[in-house]
RODO-2510 file (C-alpha; in nm, 4 decimals, decimal comma):
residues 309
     n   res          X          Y          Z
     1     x     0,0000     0,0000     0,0000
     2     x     0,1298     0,3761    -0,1128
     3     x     0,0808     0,6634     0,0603
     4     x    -0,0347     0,9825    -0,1068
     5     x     0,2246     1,2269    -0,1174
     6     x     0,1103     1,6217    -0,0563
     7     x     0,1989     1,9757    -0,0069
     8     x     0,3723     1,8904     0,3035
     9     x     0,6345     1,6686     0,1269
    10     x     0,6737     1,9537    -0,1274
    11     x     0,9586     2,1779    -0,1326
    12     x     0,9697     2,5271    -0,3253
    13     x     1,2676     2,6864    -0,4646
    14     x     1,4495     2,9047    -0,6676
    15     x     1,7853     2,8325    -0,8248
    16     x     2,0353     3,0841    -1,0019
    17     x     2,0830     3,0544    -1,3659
    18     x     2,2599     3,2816    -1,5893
    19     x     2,1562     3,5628    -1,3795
    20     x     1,7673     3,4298    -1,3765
    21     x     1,6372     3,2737    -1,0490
    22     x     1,4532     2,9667    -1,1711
    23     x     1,1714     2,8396    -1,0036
    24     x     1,1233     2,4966    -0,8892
    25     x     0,9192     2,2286    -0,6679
    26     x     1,0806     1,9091    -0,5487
    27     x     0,8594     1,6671    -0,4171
    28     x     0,9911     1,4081    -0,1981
    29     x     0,9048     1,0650    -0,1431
    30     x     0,6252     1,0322     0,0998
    31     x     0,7453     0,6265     0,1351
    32     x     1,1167     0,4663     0,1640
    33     x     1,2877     0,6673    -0,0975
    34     x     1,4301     0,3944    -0,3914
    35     x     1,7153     0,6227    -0,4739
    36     x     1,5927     0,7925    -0,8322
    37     x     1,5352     1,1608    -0,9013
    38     x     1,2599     1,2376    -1,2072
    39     x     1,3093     1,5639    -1,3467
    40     x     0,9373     1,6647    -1,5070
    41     x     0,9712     1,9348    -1,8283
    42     x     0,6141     1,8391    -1,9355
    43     x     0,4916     2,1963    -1,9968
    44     x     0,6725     2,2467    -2,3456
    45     x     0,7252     2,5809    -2,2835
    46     x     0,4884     2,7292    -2,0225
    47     x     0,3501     2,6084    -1,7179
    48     x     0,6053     2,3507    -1,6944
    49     x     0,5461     2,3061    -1,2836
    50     x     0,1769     2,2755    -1,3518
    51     x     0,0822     2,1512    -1,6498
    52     x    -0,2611     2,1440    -1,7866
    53     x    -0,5189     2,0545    -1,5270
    54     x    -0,1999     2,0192    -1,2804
    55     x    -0,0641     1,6963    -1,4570
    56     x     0,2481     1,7334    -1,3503
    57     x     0,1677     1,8244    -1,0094
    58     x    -0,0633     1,4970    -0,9807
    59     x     0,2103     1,2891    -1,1403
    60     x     0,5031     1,4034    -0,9122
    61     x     0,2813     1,3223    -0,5991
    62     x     0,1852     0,9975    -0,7514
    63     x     0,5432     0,8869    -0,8827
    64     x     0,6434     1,0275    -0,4408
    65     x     0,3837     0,7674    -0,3441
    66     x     0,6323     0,5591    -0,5267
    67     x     1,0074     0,6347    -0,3665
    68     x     1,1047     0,8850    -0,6128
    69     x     1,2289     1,1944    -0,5378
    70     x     1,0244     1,4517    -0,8382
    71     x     1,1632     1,7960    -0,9718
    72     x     0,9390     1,9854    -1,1404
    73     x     1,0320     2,3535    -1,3046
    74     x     0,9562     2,6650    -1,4951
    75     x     1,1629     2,8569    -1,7344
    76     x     1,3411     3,1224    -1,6897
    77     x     1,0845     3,4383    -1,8036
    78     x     0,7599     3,1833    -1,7650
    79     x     0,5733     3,0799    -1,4877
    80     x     0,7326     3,1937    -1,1249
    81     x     1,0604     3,1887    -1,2610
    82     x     1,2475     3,5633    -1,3030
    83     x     1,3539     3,6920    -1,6535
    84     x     1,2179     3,7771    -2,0043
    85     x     1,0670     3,5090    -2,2631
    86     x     1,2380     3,5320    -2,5897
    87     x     1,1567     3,3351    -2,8939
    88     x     1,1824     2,9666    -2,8400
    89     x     1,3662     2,7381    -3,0459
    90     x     1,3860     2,3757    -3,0954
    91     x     1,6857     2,3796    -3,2585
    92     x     1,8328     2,5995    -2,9673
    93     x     1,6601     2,4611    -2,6318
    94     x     1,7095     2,6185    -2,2918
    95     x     2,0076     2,3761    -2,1720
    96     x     2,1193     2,6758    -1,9336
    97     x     1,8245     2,6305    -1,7218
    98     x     1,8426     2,2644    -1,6840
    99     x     2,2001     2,2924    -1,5958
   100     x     2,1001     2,5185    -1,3514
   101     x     1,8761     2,2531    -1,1636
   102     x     2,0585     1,9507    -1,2188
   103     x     2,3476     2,1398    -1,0253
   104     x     2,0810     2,2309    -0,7042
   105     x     1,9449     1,8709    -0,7194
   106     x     2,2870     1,7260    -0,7130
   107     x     2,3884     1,9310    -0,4238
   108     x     2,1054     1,7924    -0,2504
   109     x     2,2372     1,4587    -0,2600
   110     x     2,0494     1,2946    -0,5861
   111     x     2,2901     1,1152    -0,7842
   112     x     2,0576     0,9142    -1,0357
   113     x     1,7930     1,1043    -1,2630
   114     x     1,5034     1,0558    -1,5016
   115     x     1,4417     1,2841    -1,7330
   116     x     1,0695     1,3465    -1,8794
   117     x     0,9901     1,6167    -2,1193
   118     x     0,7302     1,7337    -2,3570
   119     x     0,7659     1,9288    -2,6585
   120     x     1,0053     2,1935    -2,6293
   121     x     1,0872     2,0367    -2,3070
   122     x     1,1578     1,7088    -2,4591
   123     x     1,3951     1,8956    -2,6463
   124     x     1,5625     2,0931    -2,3304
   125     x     1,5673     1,7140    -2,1803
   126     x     1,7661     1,5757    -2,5073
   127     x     1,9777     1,8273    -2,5341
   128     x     2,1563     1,8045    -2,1965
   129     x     2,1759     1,4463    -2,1861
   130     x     2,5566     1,4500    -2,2591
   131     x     2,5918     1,6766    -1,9039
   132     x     2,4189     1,3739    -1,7512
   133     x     2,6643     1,1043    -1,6772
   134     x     2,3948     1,0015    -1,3924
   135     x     2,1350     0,9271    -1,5885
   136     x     1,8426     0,6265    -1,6033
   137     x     1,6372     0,7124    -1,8147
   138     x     1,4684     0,9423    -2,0625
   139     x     1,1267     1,0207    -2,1786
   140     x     1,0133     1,2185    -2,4711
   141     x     0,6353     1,2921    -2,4857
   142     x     0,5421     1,4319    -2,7767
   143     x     0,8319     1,5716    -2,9082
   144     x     0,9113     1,7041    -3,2324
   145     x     1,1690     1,5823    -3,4519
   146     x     1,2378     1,8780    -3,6490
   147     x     1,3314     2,2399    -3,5199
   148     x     0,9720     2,4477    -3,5982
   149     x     0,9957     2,7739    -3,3990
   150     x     0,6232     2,8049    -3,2473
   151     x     0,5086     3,0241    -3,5243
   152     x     0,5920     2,7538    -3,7766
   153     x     0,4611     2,4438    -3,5856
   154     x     0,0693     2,6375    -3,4617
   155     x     0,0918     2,7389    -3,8423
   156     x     0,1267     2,3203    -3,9411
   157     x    -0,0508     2,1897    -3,6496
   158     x    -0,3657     2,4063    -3,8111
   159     x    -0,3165     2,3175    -4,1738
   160     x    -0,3379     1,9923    -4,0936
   161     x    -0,7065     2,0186    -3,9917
   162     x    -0,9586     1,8709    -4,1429
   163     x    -1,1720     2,0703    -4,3492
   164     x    -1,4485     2,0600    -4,1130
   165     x    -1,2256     2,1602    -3,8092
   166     x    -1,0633     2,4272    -3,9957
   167     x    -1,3490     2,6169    -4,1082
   168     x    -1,5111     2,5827    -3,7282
   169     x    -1,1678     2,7246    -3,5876
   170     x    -1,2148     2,9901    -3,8630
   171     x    -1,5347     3,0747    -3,7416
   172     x    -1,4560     3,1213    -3,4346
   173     x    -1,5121     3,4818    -3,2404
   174     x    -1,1467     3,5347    -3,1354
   175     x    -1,0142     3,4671    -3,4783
   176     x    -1,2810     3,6830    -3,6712
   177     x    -1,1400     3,9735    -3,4199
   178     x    -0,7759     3,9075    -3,5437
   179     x    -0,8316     4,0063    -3,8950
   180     x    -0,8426     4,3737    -3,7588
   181     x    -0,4912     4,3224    -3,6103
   182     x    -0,2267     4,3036    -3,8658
   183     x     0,0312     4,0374    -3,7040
   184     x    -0,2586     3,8553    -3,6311
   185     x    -0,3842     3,8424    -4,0457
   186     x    -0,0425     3,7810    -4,1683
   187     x    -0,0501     3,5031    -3,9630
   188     x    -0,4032     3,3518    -4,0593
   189     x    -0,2399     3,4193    -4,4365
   190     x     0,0630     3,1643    -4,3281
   191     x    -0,2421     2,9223    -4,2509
   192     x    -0,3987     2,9218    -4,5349
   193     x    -0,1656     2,8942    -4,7465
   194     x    -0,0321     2,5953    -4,5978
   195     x    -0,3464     2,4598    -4,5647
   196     x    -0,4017     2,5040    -4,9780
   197     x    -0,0720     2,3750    -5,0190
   198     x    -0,1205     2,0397    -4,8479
   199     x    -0,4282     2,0399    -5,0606
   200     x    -0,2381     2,0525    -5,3878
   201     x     0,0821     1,8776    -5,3270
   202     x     0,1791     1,5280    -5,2481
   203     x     0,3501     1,4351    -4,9174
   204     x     0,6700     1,4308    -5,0696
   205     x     0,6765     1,7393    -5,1973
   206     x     0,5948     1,9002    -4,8525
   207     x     0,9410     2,0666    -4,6731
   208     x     0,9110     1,7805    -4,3850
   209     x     0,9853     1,4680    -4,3340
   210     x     1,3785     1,4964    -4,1945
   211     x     1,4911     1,4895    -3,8114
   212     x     1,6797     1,7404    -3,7155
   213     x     2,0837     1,7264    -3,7055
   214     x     2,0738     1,8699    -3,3340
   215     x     1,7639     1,5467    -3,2390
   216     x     1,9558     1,2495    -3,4011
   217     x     2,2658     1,3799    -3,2117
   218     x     2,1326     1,3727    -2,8954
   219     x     1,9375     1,0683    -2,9139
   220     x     2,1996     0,9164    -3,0705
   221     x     2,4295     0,9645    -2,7508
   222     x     2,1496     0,8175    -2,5145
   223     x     2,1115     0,5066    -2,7524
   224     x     2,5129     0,4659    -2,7393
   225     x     2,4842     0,4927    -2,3786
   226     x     2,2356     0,1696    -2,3537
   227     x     1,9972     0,4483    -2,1675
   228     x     1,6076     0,3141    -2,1279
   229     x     1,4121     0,5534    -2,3817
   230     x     1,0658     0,6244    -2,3548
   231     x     0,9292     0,7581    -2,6943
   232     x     0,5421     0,8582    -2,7107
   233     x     0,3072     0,9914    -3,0108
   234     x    -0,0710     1,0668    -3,0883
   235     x    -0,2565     1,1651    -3,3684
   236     x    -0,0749     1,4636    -3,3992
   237     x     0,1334     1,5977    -3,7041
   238     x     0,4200     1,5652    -3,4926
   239     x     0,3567     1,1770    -3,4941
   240     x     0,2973     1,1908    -3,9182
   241     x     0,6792     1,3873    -3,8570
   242     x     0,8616     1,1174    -3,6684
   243     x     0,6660     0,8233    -3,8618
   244     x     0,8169     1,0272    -4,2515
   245     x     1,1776     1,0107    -4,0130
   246     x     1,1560     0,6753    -3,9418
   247     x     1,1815     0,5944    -4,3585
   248     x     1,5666     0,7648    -4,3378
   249     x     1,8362     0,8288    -4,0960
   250     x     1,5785     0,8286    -3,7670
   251     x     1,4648     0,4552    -3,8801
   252     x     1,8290     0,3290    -3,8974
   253     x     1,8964     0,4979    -3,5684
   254     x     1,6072     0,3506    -3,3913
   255     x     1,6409     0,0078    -3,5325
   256     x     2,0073     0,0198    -3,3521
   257     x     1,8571     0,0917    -3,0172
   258     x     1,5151    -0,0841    -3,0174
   259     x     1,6235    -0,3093    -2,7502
   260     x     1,5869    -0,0333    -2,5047
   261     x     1,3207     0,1943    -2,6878
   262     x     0,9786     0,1861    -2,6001
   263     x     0,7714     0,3381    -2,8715
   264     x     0,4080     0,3987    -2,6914
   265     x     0,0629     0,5446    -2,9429
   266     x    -0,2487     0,7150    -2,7993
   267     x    -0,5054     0,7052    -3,0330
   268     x    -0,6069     1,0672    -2,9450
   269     x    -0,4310     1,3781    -2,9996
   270     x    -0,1881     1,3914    -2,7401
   271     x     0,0092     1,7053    -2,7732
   272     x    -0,0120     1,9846    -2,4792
   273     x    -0,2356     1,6721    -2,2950
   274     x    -0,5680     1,7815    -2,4516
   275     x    -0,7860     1,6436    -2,2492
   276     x    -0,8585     1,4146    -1,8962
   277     x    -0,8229     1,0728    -2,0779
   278     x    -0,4625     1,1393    -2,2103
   279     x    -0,3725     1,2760    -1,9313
   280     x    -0,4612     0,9774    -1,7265
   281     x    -0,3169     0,7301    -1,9700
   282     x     0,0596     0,9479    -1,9997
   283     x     0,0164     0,8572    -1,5980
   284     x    -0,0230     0,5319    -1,6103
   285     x     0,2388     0,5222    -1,9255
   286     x     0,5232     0,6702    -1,6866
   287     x     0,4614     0,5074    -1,4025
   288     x     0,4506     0,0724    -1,5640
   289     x     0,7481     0,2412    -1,7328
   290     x     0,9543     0,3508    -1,4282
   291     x     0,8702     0,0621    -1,2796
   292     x     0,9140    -0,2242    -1,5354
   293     x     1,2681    -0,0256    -1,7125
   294     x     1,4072     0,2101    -1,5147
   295     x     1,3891     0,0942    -1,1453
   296     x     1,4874    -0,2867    -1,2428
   297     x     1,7984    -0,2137    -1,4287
   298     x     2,0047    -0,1571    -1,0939
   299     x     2,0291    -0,3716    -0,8389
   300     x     2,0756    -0,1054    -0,5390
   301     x     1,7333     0,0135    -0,6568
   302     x     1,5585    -0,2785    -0,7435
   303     x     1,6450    -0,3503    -0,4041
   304     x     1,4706    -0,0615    -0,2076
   305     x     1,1840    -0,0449    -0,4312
   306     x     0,8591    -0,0391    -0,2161
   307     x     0,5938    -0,2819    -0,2512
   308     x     0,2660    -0,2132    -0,3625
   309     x    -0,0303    -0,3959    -0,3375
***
């Protein structure tokens, strides 16, 4: 039997970083701790400590009622963290402010780490893997192959509509006020002309289809390093991305590692955790596989690894 863990076993804090102070909760194990530290980026960019409808909040108590200590963040110029937002890019993730906590969390004695990240934080997780000579485990939720900046991926995401769908969006009350705002029509231009572009041209002749340079790197690394990998899609275009990948480079690379890579589909949209059902089942996901990869591979930890019932 688990017990629940809370506010009480909840500490806040805020950690320097390149002259930011970046804002963080670490939630500690409310049983026998087994020794592992998840760091949670689920956010993309904003509301990474929170998450939509507190899904990262729930899952670091949840994954506490567990043994492991949970880290969950913000940003630096997002959230309660200090400093200004600036364009972000997936090419170019925010390594700085990772560093940053992977430094506190070692100095408070964790010495084995998890990473989990969505989207952009996927990215930020990926990226500092090679700083990470500690690490069990990684897990990339939704998390795009290629380096969009946001204005290119909401411009895909939304050509990708059906037609249905993308006349209702159309229709809606917030975008008919845009067209008065001029940023706001050049970018509902973008959209449309994307949109009659996938209309009139094959999938091969669309400019996607390749993972990025900076994403085979990375992952690349974590194969080489026989590192658990967590990899999870929906319906998203971000999954049609990774699925054109898999026909080149990404395929061979994935093929090489597939002894440790767990490749997991909703069949829902899944990006920014839409909705209560995906948000229960990317729960559920972690936890079985925490549990059944990461946790097992060491003795020590198998060994202090509380029971359930």
């Amino acid at each position: 039997m688990t017990t629940q863990a809370t506010t009480y076993d909840e500490i806040p804090v805020f950690i320097p970083a390149e002259g930011n102070s970046i804002f963080g909760i670490m939630t500690r194990p409310s049983v026998k701790p087994n020794g592992v530290c998840v760091v949670l980026l689920l956010g993309g960019v904003f509301s990474l400590s929170i998450t939509r409808n507190r899904l990262s909040v729930k899952l670091a108590r949840r994954l506490a009622a567990q043994g492991y200590h949970v880290f969950r963040m913000d940003f630096h110029g997002v959230g309660e963290s200090t400093g200004d937002f600036e364009e972000s890019k997936l090419g170019r993730p925010w390594v700085q402010d990772l560093r940053a906590a992977m430094g506190w969390l070692r100095e408070q004695g964790q010495d084995k780490f998890v990473l989990l990240g969505h989207c952009f934080g996927g990215r930020t997780c990926l990226a500092t893997t090679p700083e990470i000579p500690e690490l069990l485990g990684l897990g990339l939720m939704v998390v795009p192959v290629m380096d969009y900046n946001h204005f290119e991926l909401a411009v895909k995401n939304r050509s990708e509509l059906t037609a249905g769908k993308f006349v209702k969006r159309a229709a809606r009350k917030t975008v008919l006020r845009g067209i008065f705002i001029p940023r706001h029509r050049r970018r509902y231009l973008h959209i449309i002309r994307a949109k009659l572009k996938r209309k009139t041209a094959g999938e091969a002749d669309l400019p996607w289809g390749q993972a990025s340079p900076s994403y085979m790197k990375f992952l690349s690394g974590v194969i080489d390093r026989r590192i658990p990998i967590l990899i999870a899609f929906g319906t998203e275009c971000l999954a049609s991305d990774f699925d054109r990948a898999r026909a080149g480079k990404l395929g061979k690379l994935l093929k090489r590692g597939e002894e440790q890579i767990q490749l997991h589909r909703y069949e829902r949209m899944a990006h920014g955790f839409p909705n209560i059902q995906t948000q229960e089942e990317t729960m559920d996901l972690i936890e079985k596989w925490l549990d059944r990869v990461v946790v097992p591979a060491s003795p020590k930890l198998a060994a202090v690894q509380p029971a359930t019932e």
